[in-house]
C-alpha positions in Angstrom: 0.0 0.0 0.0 1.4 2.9 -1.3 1.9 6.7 1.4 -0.9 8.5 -0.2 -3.3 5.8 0.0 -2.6 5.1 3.8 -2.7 8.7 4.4 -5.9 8.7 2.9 -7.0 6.0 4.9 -5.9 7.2 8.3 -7.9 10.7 7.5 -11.2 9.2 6.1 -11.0 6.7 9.9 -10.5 9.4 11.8 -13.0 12.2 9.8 -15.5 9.5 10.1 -14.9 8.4 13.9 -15.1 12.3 14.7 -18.2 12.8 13.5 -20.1 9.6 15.0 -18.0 10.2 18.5 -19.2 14.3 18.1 -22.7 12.8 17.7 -23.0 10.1 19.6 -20.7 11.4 23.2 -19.4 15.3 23.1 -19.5 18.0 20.5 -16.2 18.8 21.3 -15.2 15.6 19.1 -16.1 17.6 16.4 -13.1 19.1 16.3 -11.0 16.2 15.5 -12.1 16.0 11.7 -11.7 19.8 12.0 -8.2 19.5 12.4 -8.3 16.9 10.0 -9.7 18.7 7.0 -7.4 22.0 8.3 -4.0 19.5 7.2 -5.5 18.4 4.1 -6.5 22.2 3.2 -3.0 23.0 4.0 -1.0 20.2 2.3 -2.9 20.8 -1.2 -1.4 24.5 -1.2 2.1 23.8 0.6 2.4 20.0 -0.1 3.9 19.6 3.0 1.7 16.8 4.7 2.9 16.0 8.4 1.5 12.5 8.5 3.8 11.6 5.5 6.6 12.5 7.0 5.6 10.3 10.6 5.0 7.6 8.5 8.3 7.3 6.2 10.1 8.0 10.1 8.3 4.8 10.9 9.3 2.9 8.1 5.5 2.3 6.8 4.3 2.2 3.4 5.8 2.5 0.2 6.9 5.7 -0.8 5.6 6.5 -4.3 5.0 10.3 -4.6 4.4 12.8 -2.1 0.6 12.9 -0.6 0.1 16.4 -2.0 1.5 15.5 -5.2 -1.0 15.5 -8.4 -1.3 12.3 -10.2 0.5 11.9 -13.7 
């Protein structure tokens, strides 16, 4: 499984658990895909995405092209 589709993963789990834990036990949960959609707003303009780089430190995924990269 390539980086971007990981990353992609981890967002959409963690969007979608947000909004069901903001619903279901405190709104403050809410802000959780917040910050979420925040990182993805940033990395399409800088392209610097922050859970890339934890990842490759970790030594998971393949590393195919950057997560804000466009495909070819």
């Amino acid at each position: 499984m390539t980086i971007q589709r990981l990353i992609f993963l981890i967002a959409g789990t963690l969007v979608l658990s947000g909004l069901a834990l903001g619903f279901f036990v405190d709104q403050r949960w809410l802000l959780l895909p917040a910050f979420v959609g925040f990182n993805m707003f940033q990395t399409a303009f800088t392209g610097f995405c922050p859970l890339e780089r934890i990842l490759i430190k970790l030594g998971i995924g393949q590393t195919a092209e950057p997560c804000g990269a466009a495909p070819r």
